[in-house]
N, C-alpha and C positions, 0 to 999 in steps of 0.2 A: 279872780278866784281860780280859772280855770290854769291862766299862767303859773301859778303858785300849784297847785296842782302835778303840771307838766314841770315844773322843776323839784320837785319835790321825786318826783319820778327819775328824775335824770338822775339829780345826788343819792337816791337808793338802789341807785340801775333795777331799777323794775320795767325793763322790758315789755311783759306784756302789757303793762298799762299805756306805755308811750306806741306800742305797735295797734292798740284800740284807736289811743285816742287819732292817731292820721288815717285810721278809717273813715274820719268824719274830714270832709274836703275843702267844709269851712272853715277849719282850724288855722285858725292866724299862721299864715305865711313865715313869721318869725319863729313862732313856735319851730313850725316843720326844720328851721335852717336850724335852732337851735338843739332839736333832737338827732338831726343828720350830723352836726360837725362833734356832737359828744357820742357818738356811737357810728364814725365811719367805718368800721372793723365787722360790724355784726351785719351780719349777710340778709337776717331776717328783715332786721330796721330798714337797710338801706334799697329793700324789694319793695317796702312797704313806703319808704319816699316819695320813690319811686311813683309807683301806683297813686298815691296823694296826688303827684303833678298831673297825673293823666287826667283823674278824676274830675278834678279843677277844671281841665282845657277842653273834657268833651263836650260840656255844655255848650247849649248856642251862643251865649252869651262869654265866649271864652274872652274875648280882646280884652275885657275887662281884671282879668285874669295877670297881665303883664305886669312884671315889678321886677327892677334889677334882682331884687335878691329869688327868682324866681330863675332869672336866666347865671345868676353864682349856681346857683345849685343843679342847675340842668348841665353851665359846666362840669359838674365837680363830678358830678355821677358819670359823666360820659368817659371816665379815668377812673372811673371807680372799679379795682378786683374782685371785691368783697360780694358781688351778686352780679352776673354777666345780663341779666334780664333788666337790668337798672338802664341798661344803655338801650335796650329795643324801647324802653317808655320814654329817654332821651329824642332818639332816633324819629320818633313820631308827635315827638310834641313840637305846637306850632309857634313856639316862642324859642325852640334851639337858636341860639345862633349860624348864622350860613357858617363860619369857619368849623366850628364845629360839627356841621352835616356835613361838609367837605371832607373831614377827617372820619368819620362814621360809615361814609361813604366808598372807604376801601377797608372796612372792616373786613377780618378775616372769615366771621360771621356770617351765611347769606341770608336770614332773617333778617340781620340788623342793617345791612345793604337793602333789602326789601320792604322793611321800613322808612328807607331815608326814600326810597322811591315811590311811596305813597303818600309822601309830605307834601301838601301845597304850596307848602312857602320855600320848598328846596329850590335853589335856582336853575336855570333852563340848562345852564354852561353845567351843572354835575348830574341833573336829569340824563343826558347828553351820552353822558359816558357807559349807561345803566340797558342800553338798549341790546348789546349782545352779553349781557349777562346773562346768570344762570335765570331756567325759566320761571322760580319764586320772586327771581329779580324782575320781574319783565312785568309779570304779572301785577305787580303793583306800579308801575312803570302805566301802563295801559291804560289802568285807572285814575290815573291823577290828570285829575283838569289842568294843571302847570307844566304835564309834558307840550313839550312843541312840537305845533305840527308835522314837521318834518320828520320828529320819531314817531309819531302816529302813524305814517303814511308807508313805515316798514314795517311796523307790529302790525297792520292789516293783514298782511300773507305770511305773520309769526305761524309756524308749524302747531305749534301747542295751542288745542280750543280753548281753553281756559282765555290766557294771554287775549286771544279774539273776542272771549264774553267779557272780558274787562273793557275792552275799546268799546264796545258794542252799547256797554253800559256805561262808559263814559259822557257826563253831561257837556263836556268841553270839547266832544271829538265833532269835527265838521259832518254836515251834512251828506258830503261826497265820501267819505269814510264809513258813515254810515247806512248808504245808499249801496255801497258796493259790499256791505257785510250782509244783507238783503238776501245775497245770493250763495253767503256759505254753506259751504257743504252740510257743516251741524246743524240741524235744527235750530236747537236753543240758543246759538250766537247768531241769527236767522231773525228769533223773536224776540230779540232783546233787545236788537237795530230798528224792529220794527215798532217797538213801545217806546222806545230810547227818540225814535222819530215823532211818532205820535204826540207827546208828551209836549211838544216845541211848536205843535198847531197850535 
């Protein structure tokens, strides 16, 4: 019913109804690719794809989430013009492929460089590259339990506190990282080493 529905939608290009109905995150996966590939051009649809795939992959239960036609279209978006925000919900979802975040990854964009540096599953070798980027770059950089330690261990004396509250609150950063933020100068990257410790007794 609902398929008949959504195609009924596509052949009257009714719009709004096909941009409702990928507010719901349940909406058969086929559906989503079949709305995306008949309205790649419309800026609103392809924000609201978009947004669909996010939706899908915040839950805790995302892994279940995975289906090639999930990574076609996490492709397809990530080249997509028609909505430059399509590629930040690219950029952060954990079913991109690594080539893909590779290419994301020297986006001209420092959002979407800041997002591919808050991915977990972005590899260590382009984490790597993200450590003297701009400081939105870093900042998510800090954050991600997948940096390696050895970027960790330079973003401790990062100038920018923020940068430091990220590590601080990183659940991946070692103990001796966090041990030496104990005594930064900020306060609140201070107390946030000191719960970020707490929390691991």
């Amino acid at each position: 019913m609902l398929e008949h529905h959504i195609d009924n939608a596509i052949n009257n290009k009714d719009t709004d109804t096909l941009i409702e109905a990928l507010d719901d995150r349940t909406l058969d996966i086929e559906s989503v690719k079949k709305i995306y590939f008949s309205f790649k051009d419309h800026k609103e649809l392809v924000g609201q794809v978009a947004m669909n795939l996010s939706l899908r992959t915040s839950v805790y239960n995302r892994d279940k989430e995975y289906s090639e036609t999930m990574v076609e279209l996490l492709r397809d978006l990530a080249v997509n013009e028609a909505d430059m925000g399509a590629r930040w919900a690219v950029a952060k979802n954990p079913h991109t492929p690594q080539d893909v975040l590779s290419t994301l990854a020297q986006d001209d964009v420092n959002l979407v460089r800041a997002l591919v540096a808050t991915n977990p599953t972005t590899p260590p070798s382009i984490l790597e590259k993200f450590f003297s980027d701009e400081k939105i770059v870093r900042d998510g950089l800090s954050g991600n339990p997948a940096t390696p330690v050895k970027i960790l261990n330079i973003l401790v004396n990062d100038a920018d506190k923020m940068v430091r509250m990220r590590l601080a609150e990183n659940s991946a950063a070692p103990k001796k990282i966090l041990q030496e933020l104990l005594k930064d100068a900020d306060e609140n990257v201070a107390k946030a080493a000191e719960a970020n410790l707490k929390a691991r007794e």
